[in-house]
C-alpha positions as CSV (number, residue, x, y, z in Angstrom):
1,X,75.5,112.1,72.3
2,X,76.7,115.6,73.4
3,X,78.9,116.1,76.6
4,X,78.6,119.4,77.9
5,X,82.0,121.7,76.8
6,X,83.1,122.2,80.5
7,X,83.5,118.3,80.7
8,X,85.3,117.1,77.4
9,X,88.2,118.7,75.7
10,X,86.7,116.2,72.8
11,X,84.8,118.0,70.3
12,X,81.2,116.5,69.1
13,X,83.1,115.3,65.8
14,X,85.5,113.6,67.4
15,X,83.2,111.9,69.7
16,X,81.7,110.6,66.6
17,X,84.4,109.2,65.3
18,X,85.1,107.6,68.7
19,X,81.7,106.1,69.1
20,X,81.6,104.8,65.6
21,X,84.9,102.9,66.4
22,X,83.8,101.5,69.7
23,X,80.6,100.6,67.9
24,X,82.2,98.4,65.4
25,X,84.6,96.5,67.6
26,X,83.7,93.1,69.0
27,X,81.9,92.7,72.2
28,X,85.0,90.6,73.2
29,X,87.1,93.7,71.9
30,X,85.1,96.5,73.8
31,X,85.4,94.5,76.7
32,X,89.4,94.2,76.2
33,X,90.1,97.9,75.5
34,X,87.3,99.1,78.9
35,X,89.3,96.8,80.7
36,X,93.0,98.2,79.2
37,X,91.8,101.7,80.2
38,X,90.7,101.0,83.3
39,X,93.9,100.0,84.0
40,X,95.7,103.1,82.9
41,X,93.4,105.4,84.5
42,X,94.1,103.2,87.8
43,X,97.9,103.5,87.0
44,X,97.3,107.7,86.6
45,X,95.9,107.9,89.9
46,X,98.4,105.4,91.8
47,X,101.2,107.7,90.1
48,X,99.7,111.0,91.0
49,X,99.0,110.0,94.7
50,X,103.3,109.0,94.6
51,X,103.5,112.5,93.6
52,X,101.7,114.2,96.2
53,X,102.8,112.0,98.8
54,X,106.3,110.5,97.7
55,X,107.1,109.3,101.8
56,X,104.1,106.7,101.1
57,X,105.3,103.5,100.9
58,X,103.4,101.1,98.2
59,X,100.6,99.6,100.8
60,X,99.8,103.6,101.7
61,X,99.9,104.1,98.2
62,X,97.0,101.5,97.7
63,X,95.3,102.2,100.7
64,X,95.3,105.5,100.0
65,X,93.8,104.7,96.6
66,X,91.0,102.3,98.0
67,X,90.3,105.3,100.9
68,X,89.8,107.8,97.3
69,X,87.6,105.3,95.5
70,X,85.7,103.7,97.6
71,X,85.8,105.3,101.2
72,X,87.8,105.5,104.7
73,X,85.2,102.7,105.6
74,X,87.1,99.9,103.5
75,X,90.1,101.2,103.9
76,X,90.7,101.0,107.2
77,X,89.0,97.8,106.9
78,X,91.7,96.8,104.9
79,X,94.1,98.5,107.2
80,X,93.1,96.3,109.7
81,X,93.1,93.3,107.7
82,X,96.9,93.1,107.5
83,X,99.7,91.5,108.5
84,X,101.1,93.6,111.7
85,X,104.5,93.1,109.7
86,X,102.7,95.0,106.6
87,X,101.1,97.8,108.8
């Protein structure tokens, strides 16, 4: 598997390495560690949305995050969905 240069700061060795890895863990265990980074990469982009918008309070933060990912559509669904007290 190559990924192009101008995507991956990983070189092709590397990558190897890293696929030989994930190949020899567990179903069970691939599915624990996809899961753990998920997590983390949803924990980078809640942070940097704090830092470019540090008035937000946590809801915006997570609207904000579900407007990003999955569009204004469901977030203002979600918006709407709240608790007047929340909004």
């Amino acid at each position: 598997m190559t990924i192009p240069a101008d995507v991956s700061d990983t070189s092709d060795e590397a990558l190897a390495v890293q696929l030989e890895c994930l190949r020899r863990m567990s179903p069970h265990e691939r599915l624990r560690r996809a899961c753990a980074w998920s997590g983390q990469i949803r924990r980078m982009a809640f942070d940097a949305i704090r830092r470019r918008h540090p008035e937000y309070s946590e809801d915006e933060v997570r609207l904000r995050f579900i407007e990003l990912t999955y569009g204004k559509e469901l977030a203002d669904e979600v918006r709407n969905w709240q608790p007047e007290e929340r909004q």
